[in-house]
Residue frames relative to the residue before (quaternion, step in Angstrom):
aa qw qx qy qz dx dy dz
X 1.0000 0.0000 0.0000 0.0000 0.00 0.00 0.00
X 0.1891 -0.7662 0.5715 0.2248 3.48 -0.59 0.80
X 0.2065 -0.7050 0.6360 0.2363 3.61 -1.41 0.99
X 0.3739 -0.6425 0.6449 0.1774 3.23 -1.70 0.09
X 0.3406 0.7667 -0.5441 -0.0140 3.32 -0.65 0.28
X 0.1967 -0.7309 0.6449 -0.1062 3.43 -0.98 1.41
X 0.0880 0.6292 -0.7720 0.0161 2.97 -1.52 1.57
X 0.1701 -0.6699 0.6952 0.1974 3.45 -1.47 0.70
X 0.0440 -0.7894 0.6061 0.0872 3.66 -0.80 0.70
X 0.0666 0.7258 -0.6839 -0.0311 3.89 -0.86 0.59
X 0.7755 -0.4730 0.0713 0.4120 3.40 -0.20 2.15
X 0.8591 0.0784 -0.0700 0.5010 3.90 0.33 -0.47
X 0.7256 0.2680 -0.1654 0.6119 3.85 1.22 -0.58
X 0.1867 -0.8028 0.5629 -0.0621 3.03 -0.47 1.76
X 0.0237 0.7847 -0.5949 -0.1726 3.55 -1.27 0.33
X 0.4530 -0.8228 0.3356 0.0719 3.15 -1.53 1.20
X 0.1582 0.9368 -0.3114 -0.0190 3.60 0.31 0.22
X 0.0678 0.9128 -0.3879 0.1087 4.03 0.31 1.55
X 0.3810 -0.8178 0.4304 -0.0288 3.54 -0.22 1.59
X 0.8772 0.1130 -0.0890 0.4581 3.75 -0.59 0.63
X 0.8477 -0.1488 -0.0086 0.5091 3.79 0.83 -0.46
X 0.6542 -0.4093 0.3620 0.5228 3.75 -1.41 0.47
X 0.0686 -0.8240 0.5565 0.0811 3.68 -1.53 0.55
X 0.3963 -0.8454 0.3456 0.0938 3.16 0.21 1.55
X 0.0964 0.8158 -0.5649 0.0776 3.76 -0.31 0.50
X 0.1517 -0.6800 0.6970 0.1694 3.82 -1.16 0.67
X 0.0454 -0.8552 0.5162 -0.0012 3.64 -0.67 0.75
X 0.1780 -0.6122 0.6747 0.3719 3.72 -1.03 0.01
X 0.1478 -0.7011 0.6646 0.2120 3.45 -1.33 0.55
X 0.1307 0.8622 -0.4439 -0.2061 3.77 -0.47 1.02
X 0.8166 0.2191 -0.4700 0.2534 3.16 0.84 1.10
X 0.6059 -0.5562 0.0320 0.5678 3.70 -0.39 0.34
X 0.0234 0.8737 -0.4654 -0.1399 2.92 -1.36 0.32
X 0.5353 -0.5896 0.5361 0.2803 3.86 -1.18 0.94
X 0.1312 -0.7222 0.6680 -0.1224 3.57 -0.48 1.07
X 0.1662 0.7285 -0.6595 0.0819 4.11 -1.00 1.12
X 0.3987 -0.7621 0.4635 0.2129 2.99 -0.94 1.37
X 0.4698 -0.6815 0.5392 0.1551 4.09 -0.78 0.24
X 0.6315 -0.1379 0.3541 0.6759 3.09 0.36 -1.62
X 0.8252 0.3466 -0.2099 0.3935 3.48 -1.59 0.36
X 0.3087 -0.7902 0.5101 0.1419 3.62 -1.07 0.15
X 0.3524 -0.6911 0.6157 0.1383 3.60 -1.42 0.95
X 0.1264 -0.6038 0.7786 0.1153 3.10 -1.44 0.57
X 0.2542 -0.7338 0.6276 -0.0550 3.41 -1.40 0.81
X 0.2680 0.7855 -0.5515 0.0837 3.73 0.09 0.82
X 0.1915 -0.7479 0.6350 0.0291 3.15 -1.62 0.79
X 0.9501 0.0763 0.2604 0.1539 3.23 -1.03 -0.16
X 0.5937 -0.2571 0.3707 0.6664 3.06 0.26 -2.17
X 0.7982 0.2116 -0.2619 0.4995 3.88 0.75 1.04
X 0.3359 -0.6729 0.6489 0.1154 3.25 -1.32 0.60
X 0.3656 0.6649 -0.6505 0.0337 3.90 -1.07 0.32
X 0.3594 -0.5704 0.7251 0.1401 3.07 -2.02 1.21
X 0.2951 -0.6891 0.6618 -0.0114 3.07 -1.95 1.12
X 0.1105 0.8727 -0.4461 -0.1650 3.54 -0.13 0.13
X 0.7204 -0.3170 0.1135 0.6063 3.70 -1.69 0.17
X 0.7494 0.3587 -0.4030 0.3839 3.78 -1.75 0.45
X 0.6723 0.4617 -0.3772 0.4389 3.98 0.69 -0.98
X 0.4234 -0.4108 0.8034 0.0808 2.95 -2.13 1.04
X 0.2366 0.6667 -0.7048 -0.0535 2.90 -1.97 1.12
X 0.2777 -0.6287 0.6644 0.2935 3.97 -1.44 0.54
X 0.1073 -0.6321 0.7620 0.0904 2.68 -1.77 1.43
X 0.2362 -0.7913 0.4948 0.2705 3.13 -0.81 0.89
X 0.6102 -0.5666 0.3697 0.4122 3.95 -1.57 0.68
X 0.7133 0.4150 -0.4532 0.3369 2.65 -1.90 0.48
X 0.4057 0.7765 -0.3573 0.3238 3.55 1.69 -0.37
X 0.0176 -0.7999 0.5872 0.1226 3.57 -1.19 0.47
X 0.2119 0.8254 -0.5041 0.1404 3.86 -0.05 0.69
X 0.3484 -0.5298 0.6338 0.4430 3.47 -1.43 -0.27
X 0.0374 0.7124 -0.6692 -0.2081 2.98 -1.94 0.46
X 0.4230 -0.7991 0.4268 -0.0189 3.27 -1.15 1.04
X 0.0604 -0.8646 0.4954 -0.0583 3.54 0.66 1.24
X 0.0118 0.7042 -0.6892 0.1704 3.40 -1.18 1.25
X 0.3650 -0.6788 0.6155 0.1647 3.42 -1.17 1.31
X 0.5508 -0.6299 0.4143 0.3581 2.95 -1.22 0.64
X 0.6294 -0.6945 0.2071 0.2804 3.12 -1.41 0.27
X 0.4053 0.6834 -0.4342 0.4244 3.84 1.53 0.94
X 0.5818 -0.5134 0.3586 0.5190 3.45 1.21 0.20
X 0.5251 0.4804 -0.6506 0.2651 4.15 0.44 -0.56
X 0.6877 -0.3928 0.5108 0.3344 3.00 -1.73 -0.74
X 0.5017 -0.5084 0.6093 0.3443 3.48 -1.22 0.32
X 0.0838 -0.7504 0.6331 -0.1706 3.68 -1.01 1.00
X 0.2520 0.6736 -0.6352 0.2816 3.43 -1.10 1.44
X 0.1895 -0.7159 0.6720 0.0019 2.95 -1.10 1.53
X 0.1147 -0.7610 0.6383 0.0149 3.82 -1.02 1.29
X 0.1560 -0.6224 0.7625 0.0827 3.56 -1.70 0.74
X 0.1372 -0.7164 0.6826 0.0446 3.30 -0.77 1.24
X 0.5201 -0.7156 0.4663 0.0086 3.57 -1.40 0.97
X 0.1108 0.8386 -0.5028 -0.1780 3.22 1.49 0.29
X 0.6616 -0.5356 0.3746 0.3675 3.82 -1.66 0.85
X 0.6791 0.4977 -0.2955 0.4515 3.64 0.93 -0.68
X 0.6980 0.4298 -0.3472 0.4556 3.45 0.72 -0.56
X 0.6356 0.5029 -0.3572 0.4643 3.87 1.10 -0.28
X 0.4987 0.6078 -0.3204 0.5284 3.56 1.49 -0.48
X 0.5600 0.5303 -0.2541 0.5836 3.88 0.86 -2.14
X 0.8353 0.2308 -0.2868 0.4084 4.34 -0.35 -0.90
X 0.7482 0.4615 -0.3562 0.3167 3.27 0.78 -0.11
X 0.4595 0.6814 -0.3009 0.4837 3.17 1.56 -0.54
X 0.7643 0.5068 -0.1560 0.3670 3.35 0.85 -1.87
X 0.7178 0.3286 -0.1580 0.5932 3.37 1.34 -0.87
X 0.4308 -0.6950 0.5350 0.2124 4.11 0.97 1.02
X 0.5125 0.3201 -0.6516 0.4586 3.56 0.13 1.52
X 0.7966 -0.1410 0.5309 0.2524 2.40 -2.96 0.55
X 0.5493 -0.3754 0.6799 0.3084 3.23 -2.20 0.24
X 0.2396 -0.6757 0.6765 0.1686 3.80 0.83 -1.14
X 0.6353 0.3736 -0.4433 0.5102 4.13 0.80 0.32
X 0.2332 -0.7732 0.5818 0.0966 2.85 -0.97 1.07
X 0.5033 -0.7517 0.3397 0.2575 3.74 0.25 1.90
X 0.7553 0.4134 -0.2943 0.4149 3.49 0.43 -0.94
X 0.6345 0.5241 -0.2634 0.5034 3.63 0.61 -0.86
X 0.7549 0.2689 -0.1519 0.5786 4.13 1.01 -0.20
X 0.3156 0.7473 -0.5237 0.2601 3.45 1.03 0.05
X 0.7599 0.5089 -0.1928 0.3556 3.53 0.89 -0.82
X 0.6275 0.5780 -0.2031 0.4805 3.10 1.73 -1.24
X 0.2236 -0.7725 0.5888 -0.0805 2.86 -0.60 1.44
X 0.7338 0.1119 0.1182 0.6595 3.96 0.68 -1.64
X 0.1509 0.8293 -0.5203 0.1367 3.27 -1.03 0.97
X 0.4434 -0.6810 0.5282 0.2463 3.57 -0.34 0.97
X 0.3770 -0.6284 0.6762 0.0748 3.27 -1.03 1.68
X 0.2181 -0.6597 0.6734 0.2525 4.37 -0.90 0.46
X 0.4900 -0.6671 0.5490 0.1157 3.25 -1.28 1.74
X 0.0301 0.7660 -0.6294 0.1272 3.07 -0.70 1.52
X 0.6736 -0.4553 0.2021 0.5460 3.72 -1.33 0.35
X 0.6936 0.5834 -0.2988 0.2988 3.44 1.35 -1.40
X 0.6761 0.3201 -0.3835 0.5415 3.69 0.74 -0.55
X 0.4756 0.4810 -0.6039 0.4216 4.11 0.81 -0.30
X 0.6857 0.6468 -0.2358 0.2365 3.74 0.62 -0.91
X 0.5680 0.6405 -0.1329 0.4995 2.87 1.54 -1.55
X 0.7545 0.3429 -0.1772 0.5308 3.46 0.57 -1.00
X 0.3349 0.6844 -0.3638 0.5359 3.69 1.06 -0.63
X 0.9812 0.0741 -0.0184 0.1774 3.26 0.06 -1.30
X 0.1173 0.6547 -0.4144 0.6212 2.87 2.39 1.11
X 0.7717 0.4750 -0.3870 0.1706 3.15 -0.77 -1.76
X 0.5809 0.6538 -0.2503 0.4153 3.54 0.69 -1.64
X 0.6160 0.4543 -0.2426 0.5960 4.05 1.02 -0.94
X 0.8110 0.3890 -0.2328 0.3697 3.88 0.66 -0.20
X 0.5913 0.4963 -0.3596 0.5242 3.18 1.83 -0.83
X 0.6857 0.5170 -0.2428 0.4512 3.53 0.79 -1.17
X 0.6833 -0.5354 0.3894 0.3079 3.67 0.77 -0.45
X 0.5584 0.7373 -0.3036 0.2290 2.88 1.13 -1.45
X 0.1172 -0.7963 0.4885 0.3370 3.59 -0.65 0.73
X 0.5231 -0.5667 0.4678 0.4317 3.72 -1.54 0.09
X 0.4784 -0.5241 0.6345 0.3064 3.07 -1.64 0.14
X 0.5478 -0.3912 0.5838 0.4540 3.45 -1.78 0.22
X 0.8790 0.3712 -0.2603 0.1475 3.77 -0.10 -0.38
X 0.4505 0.5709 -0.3391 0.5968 2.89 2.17 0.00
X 0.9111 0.0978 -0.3479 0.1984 3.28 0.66 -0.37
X 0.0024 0.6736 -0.5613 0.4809 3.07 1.23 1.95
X 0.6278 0.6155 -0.2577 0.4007 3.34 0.50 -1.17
X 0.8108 0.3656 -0.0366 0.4557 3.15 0.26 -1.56
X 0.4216 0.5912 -0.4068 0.5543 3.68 1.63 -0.21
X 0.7272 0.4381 -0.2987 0.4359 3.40 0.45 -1.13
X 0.6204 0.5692 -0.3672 0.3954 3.02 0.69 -0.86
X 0.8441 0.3474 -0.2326 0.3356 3.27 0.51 -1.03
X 0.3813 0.6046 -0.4516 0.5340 3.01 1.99 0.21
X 0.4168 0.7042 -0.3108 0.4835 3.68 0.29 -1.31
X 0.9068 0.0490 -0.1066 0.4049 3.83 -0.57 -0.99
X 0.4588 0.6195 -0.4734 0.4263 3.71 1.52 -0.40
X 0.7259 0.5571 -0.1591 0.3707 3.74 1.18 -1.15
């Protein structure tokens, strides 16, 4: 069976793309990241939990995370699809500084949270909406769109 597997990666917004079978990976994730599924579904295990994500959900992994994830096309033959925005630790420091706010996390209450379902709103349906199109087509990003689109996705996490 031949597999396919395609990643396109433009420094912080990665896209995912896995053909013919689930593809198991153990990762460190060290910074956060916003993780939308396309097509196909994620499992996400850790530790002391297991969650499944399927095609349309938004999830926040937060850094420093260690899990397996477990990508599986759906079952019509497309590919598994996922489009990530990683948070690098300096740039959330650089927007928060710049715009004189708080993190706004309150450390103790999230200490635990680790994976969390993002609720699918027009703005993150949007957000991603307007990535994707830059990956099917080729198109590379600039360094400043995706700055842009960091914020952005800072912007609606908040």
């Amino acid at each position: 069976m031949n597999i396919q597997t395609v990643s396109y990666n433009h420094n912080n917004i990665f896209c995912s793309v896995r053909t013919n079978k689930a593809i198991e990976k153990e990762q460190f994730v060290p910074n956060h990241a916003l993780i939308h599924i396309l097509a196909g579904q994620i499992d996400i295990v850790e530790a002391d939990s297991h969650s499944t994500f399927q095609s349309g959900d938004t999830v926040f992994v937060k850094r420093n995370s260690l899990a397996k994830f477990i990508k599986t096309p759906p079952d019509n033959g497309e590919p598994f699809k996922a489009l990530s925005i990683f948070i690098m630790k300096h740039f959330a420091r650089e927007y928060y500084a710049k715009h004189l706010l708080d993190h706004g996390i309150d450390q103790n209450s999230c200490a635990n949270i680790r994976i969390k379902k993002v609720a699918s709103t027009p703005l993150i349906q949007g957000l991603f909406a307007s990535i994707y199109p830059y990956f099917d087509s080729g198109m590379a990003f600039s360094k400043e769109l995706m700055e842009i689109k960091t914020r952005e996705a800072i912007l609606i996490l908040r």
